[in-house]
C-alpha positions as CSV (number, residue, x, y, z in Angstrom):
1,X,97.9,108.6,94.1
2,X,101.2,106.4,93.7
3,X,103.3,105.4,91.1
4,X,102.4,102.4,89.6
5,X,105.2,101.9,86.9
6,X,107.5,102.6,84.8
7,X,108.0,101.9,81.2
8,X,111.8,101.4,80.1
9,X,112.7,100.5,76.2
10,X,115.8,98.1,76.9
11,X,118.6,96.8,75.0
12,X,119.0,93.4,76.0
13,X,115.7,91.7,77.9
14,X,118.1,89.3,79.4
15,X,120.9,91.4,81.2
16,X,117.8,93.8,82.5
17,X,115.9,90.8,83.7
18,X,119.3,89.7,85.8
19,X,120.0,93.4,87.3
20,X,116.4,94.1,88.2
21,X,116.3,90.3,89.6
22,X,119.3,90.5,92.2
23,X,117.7,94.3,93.0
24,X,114.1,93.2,93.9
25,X,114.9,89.7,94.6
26,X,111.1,89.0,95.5
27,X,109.4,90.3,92.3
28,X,108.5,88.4,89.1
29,X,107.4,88.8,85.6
30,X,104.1,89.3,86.1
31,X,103.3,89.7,82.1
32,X,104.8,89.2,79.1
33,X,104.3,89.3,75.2
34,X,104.9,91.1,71.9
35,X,103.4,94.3,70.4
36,X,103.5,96.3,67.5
37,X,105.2,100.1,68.5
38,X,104.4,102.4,65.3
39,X,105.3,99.8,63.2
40,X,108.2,97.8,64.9
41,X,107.7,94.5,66.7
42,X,108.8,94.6,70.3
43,X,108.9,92.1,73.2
44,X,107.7,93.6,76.6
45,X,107.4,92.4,80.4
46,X,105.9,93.7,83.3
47,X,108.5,92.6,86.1
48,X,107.1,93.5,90.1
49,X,105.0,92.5,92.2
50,X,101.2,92.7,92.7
51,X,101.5,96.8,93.4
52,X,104.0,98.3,91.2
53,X,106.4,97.1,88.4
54,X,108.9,98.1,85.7
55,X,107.8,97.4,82.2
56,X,110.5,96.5,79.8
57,X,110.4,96.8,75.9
58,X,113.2,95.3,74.1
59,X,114.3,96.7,70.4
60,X,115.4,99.7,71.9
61,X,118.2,101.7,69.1
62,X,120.9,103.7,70.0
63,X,122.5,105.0,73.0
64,X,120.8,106.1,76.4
65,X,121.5,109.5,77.5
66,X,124.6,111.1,78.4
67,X,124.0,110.8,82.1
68,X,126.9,113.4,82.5
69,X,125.3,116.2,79.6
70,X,122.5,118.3,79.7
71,X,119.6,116.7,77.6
72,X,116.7,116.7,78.2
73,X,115.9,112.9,79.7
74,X,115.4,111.0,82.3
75,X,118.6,111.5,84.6
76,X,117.9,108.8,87.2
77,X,114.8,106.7,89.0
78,X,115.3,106.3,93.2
79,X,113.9,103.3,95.7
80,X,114.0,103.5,99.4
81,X,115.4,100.5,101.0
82,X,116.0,99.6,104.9
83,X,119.6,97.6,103.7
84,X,121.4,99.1,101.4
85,X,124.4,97.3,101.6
86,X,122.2,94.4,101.1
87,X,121.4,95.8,97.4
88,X,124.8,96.4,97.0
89,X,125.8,93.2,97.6
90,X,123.2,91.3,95.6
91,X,123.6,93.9,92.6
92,X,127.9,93.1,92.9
93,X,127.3,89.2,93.0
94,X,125.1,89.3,90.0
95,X,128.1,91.3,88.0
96,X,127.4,94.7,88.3
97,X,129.0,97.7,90.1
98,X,128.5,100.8,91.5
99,X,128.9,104.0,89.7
100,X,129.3,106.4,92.3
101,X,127.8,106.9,96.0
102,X,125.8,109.9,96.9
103,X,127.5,112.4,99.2
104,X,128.3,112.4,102.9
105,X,125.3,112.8,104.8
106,X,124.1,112.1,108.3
107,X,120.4,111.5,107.6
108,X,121.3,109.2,104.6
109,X,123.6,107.1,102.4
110,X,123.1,106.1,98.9
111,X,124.5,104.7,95.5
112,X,123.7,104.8,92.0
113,X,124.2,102.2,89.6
114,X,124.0,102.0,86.0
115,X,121.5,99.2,84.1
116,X,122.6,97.4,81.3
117,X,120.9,99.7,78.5
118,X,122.4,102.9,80.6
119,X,119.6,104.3,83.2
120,X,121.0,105.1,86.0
121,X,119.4,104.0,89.1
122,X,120.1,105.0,93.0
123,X,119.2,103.1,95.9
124,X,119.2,105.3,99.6
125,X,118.6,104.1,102.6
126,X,117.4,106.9,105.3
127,X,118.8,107.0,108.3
128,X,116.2,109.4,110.5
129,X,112.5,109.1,110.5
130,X,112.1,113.4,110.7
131,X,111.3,114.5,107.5
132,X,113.0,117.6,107.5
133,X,116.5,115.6,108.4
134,X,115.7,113.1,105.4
135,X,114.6,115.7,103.0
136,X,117.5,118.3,103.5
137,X,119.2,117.9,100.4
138,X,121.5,120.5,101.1
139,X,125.3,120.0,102.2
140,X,125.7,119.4,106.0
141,X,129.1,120.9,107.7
């Protein structure tokens, strides 16, 4: 079993389509169209690649979450990448920036960014291949 999406309501199909672009540079909308969602008219896309893909919906009201509260929510989404900085980069150039990096840790780095309708997203590059370095999630003296 894998995951095969995700299915975000957006605020602005545009901005999202630019983030998610400079992030997986080699993906593409692979759908698009309109529905009706319990009565309101929505545009959605299915933006990946022939294996997984993030669906967007646009109309989407109101705020996200308070990433910084308690609710009950979605607090972030992950991907693994081999260059981090090279996300970084590509994610700054196309006019976004980092909202904080993960902490100090000698099996990993990593960073989390915020979307343009407010998920937060974090990207980690692992540094060691032994599973028990990479998932010790615990602070390291």
């Amino acid at each position: 079993m894998r995951l095969e999406h995700l299915n975000l309501v957006v605020k602005d199909m545009d901005a999202t389509l630019t983030f998610y672009k400079a992030v997986f540079p080699h993906w593409r909308i692979r759908a698009q169209g309109t529905s009706d969602w319990y009565g309101v008219q929505r545009n959605w896309m299915h933006f990946g690649d022939d294996y997984q893909f993030l669906t967007f919906n646009d109309n989407g009201a109101g705020e996200n979450r308070d990433l910084k509260g308690h609710q009950v929510g979605l607090a972030h989404f992950a991907y693994v990448t081999n260059n981090l900085e090279a996300v970084i980069n590509r994610i700054r150039l196309a006019g976004f920036q980092e909202s904080h990096r993960g902490p100090e840790n000698p099996h990993r780095k990593n960073v989390y960014f915020i979307d343009p309708s407010g998920y937060e997203v974090e990207f980690v590059e692992y540094l060691s291949d032994l599973p028990e370095e990479r998932n010790n999630c615990h602070d390291l003296e």
